[in-house]
ROBA-560824 format. One record per residue: residue in one letter; y, x, z of N, C-alpha, C, O, CB in turn. Coordinates in steps of 0.2 Angstrom, whole numbers. Each point is the difference from the previous one (the first is absolute). Glycine has a CB too. Layout:
A,Y,X,Z,Y,X,Z,Y,X,Z,Y,X,Z,Y,X,Z
...
This chain:
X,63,-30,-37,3,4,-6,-4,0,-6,-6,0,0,11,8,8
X,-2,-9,-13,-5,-1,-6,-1,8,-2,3,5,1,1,-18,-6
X,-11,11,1,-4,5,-2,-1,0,-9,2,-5,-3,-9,5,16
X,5,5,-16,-2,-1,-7,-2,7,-1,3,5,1,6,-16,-5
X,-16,11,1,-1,6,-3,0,2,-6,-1,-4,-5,-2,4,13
X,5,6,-8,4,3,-6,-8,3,-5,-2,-2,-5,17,7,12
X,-17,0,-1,-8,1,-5,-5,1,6,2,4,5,1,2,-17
X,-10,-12,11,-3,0,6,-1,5,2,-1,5,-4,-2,-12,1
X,3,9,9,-3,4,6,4,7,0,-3,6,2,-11,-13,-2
X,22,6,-5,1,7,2,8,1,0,2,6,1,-14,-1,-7
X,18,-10,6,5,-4,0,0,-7,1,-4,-4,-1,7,11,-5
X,5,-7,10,1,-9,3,8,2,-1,2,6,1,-13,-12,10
X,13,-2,-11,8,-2,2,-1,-3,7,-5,-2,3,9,0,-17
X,0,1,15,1,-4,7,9,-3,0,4,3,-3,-15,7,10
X,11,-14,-3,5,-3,1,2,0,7,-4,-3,4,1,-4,-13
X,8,11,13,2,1,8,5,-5,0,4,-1,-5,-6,14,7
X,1,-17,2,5,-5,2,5,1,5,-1,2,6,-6,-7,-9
X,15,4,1,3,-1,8,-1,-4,6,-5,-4,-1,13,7,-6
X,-5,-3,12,1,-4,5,6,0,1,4,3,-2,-13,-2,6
X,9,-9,0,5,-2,6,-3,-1,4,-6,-1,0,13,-3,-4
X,-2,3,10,-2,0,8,4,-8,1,6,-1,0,-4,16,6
X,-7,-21,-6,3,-7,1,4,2,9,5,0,3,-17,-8,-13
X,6,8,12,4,4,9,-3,7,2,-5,2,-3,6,-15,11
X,3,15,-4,-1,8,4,2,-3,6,6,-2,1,-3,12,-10
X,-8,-8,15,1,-2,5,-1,8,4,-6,3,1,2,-18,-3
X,10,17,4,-2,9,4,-2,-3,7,5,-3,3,6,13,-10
X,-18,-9,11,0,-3,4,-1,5,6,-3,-2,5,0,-7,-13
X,7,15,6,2,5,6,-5,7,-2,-5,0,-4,7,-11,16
X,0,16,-9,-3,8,-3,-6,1,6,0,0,6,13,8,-12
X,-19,-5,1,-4,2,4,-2,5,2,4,4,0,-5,-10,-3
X,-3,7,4,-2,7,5,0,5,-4,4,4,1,-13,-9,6
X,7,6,-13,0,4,-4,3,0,-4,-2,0,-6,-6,1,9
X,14,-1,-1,8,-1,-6,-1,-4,-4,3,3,-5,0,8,5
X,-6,-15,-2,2,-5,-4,2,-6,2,0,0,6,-6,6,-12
X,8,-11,2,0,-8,4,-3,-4,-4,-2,1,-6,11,-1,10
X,-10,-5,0,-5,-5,0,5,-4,-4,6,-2,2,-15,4,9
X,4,-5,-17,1,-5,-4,-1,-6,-1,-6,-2,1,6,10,-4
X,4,-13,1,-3,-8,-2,1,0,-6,6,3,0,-5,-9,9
X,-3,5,-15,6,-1,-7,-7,-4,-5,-6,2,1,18,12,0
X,-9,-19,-5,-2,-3,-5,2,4,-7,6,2,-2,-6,-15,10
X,-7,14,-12,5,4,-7,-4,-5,-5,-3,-5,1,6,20,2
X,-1,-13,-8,-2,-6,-6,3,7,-6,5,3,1,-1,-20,5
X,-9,18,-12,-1,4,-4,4,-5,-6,-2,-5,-2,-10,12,7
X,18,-2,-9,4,-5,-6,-1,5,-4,-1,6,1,11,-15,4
X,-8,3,-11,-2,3,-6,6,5,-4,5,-1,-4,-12,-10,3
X,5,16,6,6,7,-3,-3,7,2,3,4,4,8,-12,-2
X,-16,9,-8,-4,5,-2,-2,7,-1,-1,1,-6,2,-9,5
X,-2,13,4,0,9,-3,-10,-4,-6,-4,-4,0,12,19,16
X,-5,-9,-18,-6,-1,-6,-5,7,3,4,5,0,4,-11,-12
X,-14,7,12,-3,7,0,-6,-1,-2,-5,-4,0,11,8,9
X,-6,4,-13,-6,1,-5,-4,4,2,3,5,1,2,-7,-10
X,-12,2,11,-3,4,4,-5,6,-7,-4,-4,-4,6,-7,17
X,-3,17,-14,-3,1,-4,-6,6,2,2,6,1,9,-12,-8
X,-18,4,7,-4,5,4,2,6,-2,2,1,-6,-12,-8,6
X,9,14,4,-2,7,-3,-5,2,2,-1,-2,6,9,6,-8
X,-12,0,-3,-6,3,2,2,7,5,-3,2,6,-3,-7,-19
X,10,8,10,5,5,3,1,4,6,0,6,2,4,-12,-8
X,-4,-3,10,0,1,8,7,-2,3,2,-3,5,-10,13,-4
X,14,-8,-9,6,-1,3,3,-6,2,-3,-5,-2,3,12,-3
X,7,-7,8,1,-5,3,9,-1,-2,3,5,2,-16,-5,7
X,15,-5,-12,6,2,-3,2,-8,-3,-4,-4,-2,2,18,0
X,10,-13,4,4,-5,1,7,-1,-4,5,3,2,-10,-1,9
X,6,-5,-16,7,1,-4,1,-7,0,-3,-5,0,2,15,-9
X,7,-10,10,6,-8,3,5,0,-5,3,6,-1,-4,-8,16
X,3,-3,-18,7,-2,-4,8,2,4,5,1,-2,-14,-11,-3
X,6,9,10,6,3,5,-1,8,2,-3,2,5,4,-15,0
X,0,17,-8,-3,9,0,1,2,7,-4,4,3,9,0,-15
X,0,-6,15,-2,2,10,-4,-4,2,3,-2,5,9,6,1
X,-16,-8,-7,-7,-1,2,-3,1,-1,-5,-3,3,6,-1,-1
X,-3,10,-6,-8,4,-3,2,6,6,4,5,0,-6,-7,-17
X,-3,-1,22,1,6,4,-6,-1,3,-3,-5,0,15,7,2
X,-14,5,2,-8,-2,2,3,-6,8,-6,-3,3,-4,19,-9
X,15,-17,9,2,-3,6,1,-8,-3,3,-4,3,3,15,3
X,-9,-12,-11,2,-9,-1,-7,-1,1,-4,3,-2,15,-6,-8
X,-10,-4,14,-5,-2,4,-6,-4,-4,-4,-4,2,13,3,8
X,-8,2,-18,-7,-1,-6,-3,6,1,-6,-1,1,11,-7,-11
X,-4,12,10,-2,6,0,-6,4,5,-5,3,0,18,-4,-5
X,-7,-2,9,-4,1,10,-4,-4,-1,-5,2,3,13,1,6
X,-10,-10,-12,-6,-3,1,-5,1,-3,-6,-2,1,11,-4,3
X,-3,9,-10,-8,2,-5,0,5,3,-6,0,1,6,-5,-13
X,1,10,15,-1,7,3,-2,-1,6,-4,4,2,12,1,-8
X,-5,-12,12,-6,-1,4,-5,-2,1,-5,1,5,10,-2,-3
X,-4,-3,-9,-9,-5,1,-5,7,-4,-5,1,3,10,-18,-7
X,-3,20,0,-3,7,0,-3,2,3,-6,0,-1,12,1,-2
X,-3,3,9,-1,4,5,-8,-5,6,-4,2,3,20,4,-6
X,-14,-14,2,-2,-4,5,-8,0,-4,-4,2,4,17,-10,1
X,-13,7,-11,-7,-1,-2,-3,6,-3,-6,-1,-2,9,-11,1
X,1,21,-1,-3,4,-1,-1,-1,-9,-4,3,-3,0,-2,16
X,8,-6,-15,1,-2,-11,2,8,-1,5,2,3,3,-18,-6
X,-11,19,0,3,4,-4,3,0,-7,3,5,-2,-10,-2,8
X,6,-8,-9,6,-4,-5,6,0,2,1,-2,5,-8,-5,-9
X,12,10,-1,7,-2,1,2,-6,-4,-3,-4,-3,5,16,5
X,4,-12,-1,5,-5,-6,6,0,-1,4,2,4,-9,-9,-2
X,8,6,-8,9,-1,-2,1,-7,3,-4,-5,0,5,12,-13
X,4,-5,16,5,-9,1,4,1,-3,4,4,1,-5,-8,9
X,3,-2,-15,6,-1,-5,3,-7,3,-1,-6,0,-4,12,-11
X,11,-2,15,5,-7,4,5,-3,-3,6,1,0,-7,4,10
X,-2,-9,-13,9,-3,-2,3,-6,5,-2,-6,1,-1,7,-15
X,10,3,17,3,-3,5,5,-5,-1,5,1,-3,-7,7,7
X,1,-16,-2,4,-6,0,3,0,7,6,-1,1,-13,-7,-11
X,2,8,17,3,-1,4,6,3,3,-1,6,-1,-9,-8,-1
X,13,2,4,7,6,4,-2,2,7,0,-3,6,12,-4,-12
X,-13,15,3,-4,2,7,5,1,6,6,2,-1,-16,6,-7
X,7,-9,14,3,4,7,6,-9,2,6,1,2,-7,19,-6
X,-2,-27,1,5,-7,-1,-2,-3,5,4,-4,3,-4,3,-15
X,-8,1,15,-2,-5,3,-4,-4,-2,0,-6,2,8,8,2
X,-13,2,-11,-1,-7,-1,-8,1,-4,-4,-2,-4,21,-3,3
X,-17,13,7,-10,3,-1,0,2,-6,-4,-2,-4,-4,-7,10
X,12,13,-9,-3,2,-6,-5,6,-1,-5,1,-3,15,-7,0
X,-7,11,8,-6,3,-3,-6,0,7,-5,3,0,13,6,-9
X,-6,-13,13,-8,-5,3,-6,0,-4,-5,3,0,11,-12,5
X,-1,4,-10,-6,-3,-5,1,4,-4,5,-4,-2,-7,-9,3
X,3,17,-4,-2,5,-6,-7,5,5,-4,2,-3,19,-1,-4
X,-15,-1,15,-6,3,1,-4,-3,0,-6,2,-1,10,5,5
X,-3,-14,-2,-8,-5,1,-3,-1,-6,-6,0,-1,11,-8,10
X,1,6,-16,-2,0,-7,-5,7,1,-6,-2,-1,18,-4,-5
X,-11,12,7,-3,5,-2,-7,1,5,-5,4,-2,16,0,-3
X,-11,-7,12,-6,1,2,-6,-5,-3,-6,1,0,12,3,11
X,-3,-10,-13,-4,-6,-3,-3,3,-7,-6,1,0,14,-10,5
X,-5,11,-9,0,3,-7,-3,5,1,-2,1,-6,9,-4,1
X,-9,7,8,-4,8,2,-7,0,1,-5,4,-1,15,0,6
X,-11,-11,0,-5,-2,5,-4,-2,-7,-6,3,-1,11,-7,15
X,-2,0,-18,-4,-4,-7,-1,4,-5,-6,0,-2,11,-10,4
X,0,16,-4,-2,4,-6,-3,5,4,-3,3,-5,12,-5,-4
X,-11,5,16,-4,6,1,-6,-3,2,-5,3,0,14,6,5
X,-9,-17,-4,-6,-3,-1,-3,3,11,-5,2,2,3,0,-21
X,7,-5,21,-4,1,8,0,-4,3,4,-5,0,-3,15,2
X,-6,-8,3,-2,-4,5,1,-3,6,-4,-2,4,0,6,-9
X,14,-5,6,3,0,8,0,-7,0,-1,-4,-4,8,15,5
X,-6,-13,6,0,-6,4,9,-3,1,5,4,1,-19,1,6
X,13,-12,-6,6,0,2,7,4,3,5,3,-1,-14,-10,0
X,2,5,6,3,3,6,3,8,0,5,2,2,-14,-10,4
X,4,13,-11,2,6,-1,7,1,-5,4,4,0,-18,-2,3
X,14,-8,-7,6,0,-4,7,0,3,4,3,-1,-10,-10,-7
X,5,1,14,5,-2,3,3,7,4,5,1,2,-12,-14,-1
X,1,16,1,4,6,6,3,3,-6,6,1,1,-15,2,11
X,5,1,-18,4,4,-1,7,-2,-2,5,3,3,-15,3,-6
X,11,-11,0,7,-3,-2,5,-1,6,6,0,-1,-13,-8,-8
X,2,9,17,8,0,3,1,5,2,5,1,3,-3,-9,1
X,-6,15,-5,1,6,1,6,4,-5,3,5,0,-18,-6,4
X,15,-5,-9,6,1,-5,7,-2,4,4,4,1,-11,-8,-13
X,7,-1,14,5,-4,-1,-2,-8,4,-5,-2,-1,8,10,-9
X,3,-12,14,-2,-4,4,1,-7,-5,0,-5,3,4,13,9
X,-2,-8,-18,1,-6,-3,-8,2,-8,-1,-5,-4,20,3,10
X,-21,6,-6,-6,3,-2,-5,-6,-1,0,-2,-6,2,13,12
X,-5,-13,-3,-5,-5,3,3,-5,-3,-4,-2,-4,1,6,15
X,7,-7,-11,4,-7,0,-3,-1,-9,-4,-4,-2,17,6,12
X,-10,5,-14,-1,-1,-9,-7,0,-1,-2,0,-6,14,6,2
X,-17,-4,10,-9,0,-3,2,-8,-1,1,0,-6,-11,10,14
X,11,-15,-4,-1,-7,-2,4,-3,-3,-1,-6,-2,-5,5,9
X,14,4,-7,4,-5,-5,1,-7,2,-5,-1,4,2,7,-13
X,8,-12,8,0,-5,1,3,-1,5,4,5,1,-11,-5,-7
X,6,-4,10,5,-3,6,-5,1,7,-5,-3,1,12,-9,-9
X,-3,19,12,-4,0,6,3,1,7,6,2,1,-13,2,-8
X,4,-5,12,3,3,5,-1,7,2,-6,2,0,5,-12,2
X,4,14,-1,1,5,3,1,4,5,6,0,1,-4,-4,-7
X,-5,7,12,2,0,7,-3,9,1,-3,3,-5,2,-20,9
X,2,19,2,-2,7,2,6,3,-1,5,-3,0,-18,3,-1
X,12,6,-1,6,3,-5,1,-4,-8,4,2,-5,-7,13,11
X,0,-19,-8,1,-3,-6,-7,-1,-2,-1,-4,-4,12,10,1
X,-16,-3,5,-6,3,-4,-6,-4,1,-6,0,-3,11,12,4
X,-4,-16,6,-4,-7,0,1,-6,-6,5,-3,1,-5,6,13
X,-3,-4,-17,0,-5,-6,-3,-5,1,-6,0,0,5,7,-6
X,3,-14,8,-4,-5,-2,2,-6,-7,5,-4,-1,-5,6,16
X,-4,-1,-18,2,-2,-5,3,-10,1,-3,-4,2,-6,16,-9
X,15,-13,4,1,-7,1,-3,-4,-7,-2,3,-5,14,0,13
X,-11,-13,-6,-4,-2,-6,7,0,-6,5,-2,3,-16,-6,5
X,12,10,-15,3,-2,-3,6,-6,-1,1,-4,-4,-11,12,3
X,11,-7,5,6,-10,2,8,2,0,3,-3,5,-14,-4,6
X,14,11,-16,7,4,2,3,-5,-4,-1,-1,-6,0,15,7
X,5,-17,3,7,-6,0,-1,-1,-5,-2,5,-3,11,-4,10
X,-6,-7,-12,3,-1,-6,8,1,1,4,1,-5,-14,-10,1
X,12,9,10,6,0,0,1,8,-2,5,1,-4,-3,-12,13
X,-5,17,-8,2,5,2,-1,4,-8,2,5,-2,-5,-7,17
X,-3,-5,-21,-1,3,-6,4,6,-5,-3,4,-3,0,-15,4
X,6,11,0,6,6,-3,3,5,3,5,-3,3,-3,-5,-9
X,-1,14,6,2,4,5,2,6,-3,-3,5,-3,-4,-11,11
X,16,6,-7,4,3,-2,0,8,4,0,-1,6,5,-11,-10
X,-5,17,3,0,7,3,5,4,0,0,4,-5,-9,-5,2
X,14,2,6,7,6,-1,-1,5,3,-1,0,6,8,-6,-7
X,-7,10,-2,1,8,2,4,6,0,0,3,-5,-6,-6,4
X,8,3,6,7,3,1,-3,9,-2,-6,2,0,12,-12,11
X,-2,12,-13,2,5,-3,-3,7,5,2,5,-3,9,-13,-4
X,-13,8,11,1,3,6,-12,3,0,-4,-4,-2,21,-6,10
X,-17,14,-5,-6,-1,6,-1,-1,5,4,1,4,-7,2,-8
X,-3,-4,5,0,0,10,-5,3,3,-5,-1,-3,8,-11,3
X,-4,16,5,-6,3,3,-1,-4,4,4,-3,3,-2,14,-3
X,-10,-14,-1,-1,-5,5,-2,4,7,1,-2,5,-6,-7,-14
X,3,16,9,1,1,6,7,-1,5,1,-4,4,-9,12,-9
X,12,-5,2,8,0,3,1,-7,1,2,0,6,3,11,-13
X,-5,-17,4,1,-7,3,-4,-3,6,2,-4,4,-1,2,-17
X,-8,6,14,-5,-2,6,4,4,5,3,-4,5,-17,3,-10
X,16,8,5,4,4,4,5,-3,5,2,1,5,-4,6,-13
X,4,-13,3,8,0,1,-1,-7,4,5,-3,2,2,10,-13
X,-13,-10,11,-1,-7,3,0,2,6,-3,5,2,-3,-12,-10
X,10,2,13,-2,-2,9,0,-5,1,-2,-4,-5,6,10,9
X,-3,-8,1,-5,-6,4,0,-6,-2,-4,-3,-2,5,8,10
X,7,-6,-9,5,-7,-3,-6,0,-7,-4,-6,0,20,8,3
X,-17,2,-7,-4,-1,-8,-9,-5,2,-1,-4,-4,8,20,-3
X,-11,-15,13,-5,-1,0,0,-7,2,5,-3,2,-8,15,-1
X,-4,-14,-4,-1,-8,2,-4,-2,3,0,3,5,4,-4,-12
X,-9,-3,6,-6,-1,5,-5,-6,-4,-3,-4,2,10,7,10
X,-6,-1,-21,-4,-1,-3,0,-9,-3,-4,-2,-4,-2,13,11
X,11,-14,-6,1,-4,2,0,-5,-9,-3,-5,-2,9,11,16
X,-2,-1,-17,3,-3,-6,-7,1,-5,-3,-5,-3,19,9,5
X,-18,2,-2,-7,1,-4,-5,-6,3,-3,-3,-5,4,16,5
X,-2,-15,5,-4,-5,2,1,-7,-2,-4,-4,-1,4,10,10
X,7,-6,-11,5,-8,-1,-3,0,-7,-4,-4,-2,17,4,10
X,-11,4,-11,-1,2,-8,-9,0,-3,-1,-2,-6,13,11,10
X,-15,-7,0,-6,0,-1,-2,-6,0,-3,-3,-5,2,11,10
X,2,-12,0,-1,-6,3,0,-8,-7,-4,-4,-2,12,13,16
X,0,-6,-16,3,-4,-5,-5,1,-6,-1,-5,-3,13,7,8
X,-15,5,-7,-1,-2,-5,-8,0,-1,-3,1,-5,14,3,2
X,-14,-5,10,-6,-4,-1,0,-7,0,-5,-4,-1,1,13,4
X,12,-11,-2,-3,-10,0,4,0,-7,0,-5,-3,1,-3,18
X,1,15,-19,4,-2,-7,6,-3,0,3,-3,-5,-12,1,2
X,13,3,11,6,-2,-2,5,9,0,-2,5,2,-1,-21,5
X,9,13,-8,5,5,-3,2,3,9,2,-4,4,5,-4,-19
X,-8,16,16,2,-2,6,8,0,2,4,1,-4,-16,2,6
X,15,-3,4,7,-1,2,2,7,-3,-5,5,-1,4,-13,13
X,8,10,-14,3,6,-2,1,4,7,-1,6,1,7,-11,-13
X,-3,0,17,0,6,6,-5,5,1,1,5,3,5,-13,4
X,-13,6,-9,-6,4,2,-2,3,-8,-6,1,-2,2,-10,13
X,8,10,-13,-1,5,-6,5,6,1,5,1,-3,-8,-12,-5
X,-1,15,13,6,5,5,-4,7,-1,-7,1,-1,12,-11,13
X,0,14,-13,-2,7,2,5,6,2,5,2,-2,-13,-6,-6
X,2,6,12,7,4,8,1,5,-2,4,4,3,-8,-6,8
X,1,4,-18,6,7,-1,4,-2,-4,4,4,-2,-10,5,2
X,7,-15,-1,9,-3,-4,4,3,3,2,4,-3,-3,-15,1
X,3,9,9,6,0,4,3,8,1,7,1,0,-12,-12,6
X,0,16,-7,2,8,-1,1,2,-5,5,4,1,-11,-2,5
X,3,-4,-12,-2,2,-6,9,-3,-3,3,5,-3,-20,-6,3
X,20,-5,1,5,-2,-3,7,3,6,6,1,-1,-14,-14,-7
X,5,14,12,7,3,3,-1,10,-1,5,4,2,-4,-17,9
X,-6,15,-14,-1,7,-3,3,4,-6,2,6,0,-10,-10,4
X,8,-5,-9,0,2,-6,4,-3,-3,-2,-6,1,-8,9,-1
X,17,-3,-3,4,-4,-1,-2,-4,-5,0,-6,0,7,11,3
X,-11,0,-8,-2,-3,-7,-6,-8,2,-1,-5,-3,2,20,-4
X,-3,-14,11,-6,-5,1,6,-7,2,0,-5,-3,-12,14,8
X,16,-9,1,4,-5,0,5,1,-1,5,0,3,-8,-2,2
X,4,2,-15,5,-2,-4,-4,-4,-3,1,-6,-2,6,16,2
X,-13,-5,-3,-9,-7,-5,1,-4,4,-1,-5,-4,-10,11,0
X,11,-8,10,-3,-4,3,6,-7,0,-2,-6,0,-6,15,7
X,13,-6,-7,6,-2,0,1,-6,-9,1,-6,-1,4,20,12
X,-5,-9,-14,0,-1,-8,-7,-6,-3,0,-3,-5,7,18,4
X,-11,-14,5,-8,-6,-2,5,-6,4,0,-6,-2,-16,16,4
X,18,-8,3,0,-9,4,7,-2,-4,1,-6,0,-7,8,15
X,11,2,-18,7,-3,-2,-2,-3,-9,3,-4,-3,6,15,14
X,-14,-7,-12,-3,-2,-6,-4,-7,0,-1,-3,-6,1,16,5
X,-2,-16,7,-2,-5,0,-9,0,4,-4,-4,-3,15,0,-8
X,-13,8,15,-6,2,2,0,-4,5,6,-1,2,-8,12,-5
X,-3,-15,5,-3,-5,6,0,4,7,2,-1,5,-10,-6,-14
X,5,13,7,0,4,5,-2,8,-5,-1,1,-6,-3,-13,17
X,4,16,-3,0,5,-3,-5,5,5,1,-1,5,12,-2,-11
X,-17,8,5,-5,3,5,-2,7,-5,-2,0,-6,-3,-12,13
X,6,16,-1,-2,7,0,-9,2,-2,-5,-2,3,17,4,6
X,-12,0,-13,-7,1,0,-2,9,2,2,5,-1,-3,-17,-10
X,-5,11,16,-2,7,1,6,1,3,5,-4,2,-14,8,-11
X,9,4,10,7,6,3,3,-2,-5,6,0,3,-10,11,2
X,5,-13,-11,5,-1,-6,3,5,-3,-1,5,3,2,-14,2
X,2,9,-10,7,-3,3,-1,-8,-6,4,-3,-1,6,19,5
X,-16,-17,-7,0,-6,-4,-1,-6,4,-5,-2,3,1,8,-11
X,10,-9,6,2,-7,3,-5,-7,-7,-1,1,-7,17,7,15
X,-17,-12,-5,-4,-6,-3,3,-8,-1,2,-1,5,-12,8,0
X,10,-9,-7,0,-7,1,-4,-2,-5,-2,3,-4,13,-4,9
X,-13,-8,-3,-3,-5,-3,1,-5,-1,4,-3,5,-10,8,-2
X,5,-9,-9,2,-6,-2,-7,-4,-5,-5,4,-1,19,1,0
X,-14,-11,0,-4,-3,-2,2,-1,-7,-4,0,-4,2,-4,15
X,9,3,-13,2,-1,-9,0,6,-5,4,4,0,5,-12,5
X,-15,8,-9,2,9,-3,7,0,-2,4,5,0,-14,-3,-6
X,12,-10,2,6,0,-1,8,4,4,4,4,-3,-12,-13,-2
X,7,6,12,5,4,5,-4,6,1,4,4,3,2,-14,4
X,-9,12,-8,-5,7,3,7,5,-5,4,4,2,-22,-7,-2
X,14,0,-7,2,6,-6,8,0,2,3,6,1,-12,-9,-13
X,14,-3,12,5,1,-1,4,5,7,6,1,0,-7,-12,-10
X,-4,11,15,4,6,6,-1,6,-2,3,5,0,-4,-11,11
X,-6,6,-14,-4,7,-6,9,2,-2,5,3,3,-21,-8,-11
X,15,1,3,5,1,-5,7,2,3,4,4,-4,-9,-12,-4
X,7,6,12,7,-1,4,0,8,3,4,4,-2,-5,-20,7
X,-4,17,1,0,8,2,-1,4,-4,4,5,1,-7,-6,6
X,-2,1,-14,-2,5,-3,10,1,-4,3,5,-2,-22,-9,0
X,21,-2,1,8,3,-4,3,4,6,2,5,-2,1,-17,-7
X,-2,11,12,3,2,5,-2,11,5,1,5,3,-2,-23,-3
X,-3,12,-6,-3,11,2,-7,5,2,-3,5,0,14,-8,4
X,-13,-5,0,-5,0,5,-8,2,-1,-3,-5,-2,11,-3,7
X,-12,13,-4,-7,-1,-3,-5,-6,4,-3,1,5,5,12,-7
X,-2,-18,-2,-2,-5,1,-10,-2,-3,-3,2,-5,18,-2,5
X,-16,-2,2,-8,-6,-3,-1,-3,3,1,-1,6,-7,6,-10
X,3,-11,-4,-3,-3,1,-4,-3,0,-2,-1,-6,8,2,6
X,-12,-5,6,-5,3,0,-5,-7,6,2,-4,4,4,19,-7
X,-13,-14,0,-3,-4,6,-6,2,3,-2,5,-3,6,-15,-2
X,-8,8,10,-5,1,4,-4,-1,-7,1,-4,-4,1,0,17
X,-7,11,-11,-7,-1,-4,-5,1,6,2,3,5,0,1,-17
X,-8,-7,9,-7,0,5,-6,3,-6,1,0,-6,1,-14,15
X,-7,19,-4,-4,4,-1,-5,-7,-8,1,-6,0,-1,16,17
X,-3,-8,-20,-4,-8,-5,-4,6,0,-1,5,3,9,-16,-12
X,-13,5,3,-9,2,3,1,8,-6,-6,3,0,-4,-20,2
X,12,19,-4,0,6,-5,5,5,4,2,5,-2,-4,-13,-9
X,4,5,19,4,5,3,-3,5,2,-6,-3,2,13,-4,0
X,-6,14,-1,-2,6,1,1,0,9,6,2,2,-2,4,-16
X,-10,-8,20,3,-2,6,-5,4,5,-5,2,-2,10,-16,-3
X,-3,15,13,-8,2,3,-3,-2,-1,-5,3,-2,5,0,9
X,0,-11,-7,-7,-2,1,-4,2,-7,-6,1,1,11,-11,6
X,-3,11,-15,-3,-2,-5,0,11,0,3,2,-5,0,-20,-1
X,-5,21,9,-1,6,1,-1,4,6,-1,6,0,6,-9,-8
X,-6,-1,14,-2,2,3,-9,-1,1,-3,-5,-2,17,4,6
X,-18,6,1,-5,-1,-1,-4,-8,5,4,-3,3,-3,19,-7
X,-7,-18,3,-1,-5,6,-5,2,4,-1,-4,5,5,-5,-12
């Protein structure tokens, strides 16, 4: 996520990125109610903006462009207020959120509005945590948490929150990537609920996918799969009607990202990109368009804030 400060050592901007889920592999529920995950994500260029600004005060406070998200329950909030508590900072801060992402879509937004804010806190309160200590608090947020500390193309696995970062090598075919979103939200709880047996897999397609894009080739689309599709589109009408309207519009393929209800596709021509842009957005549809970005040497990342 990019960084820029506004005045040394007492304000920053930051740049939160979305996600997609290249695959989601649900690989059956564990012991402790959750399920076990496979999923490749990749960070695109489609951005909340947040301004972090020190108080001497102590206070700790949150105003978003979207007014039902200034609440002390949005998960920017909860993480300057954890990392707080974790290291004993008596400094507060304002966060000034300005919201691009479409929250509760599938597609981490306010993930990475809290990873944005544990990165940005750790650097303006000036402390001293370890990786590792970043990493836990971030899933104590949230299972896709972890993922926005490193941005970029990774693997994913445990409840989400195991990170292996992949090498930057995301298809040329897949360069351009069109976004619809249905009109609707989605509880990702309520979609995990509603999965059984038929939905789970055995890791298979994440592996294929992996696989693919360390020799740099494009990998097969059957293995560009994810098991809460098959729930999610027979749930929600609105998702299989998007889904319906991207492929009649001329989409190669079409894939659910996260719980969704934001459906994706990818093309290689900006030219065909823009004009299915153009084609949904007349039609009615909240659309973008948009591509993969990677963390660069001025990116705000664990590594370039974590202690060694």
């Amino acid at each position: 996520m990019q960084w820029q400060w506004l005045q040394p050592g007492s304000s920053c901007t930051v740049r939160a990125y979305a996600k997609i889920n290249l695959t989601l592999d649900v690989l059956g529920r564990r012991g402790d109610g959750y399920h076990a995950l496979a999923t490749v994500m990749q960070t695109i260029d489609l951005y909340d903006t947040l301004s972090l600004t020190l108080r001497e005060d102590g206070l700790m406070h949150l105003v978003c462009t979207q007014p039902e998200l200034s609440t002390e329950t949005n998960l920017a909030l909860r993480a300057a207020t954890l990392l707080r508590e974790h290291t004993g900072e008596r400094r507060g801060v304002l966060i000034e959120l300005q919201k691009r992402i479409p929250s509760a879509a599938g597609l981490g937004g306010g993930s990475s509005d809290a990873a944005a804010v544990l990165l940005a806190l750790t650097r303006l309160w000036q402390l001293r945590l370890t990786a590792t200590e970043l990493v836990e608090l971030a899933a104590s947020l949230g299972s896709d948490v972890p993922f926005f500390l490193y941005g970029g193309l990774a693997l994913c696995e445990g409840r989400g929150e195991l990170v292996t970062p992949l090498p930057p090598r995301w298809p040329a075919e897949l360069r351009w990537l069109v976004l619809l979103k249905p009109a609707i939200s989605v509880a990702t709880a309520g979609v995990f609920r509603a999965l059984t047996a038929r939905d789970y897999s055995d890791g298979s397609h994440t592996q294929a996918v992996c696989t693919a894009l360390h020799a740099q080739r494009m990998p097969e689309l059957v293995h560009l799969h994810n098991g809460l599709e098959r729930g999610v589109m027979e749930r929600y009408a609105e998702v299989a009607a998007g889904r319906a309207a991207l492929l009649e519009a001329g989409a190669p393929f079409v894939r659910l990202s996260g719980s969704g209800p934001t459906l994706f596709t990818a093309l290689a021509d900006l030219e065909e990109a823009h004009r299915l842009w153009l084609l949904l957005q007349e039609q009615g549809y909240e659309v973008y368009l948009t591509q993969v970005v990677y963390p660069s040497a001025e990116s705000l990342t664990l590594a370039s804030v974590a202690a060694h």
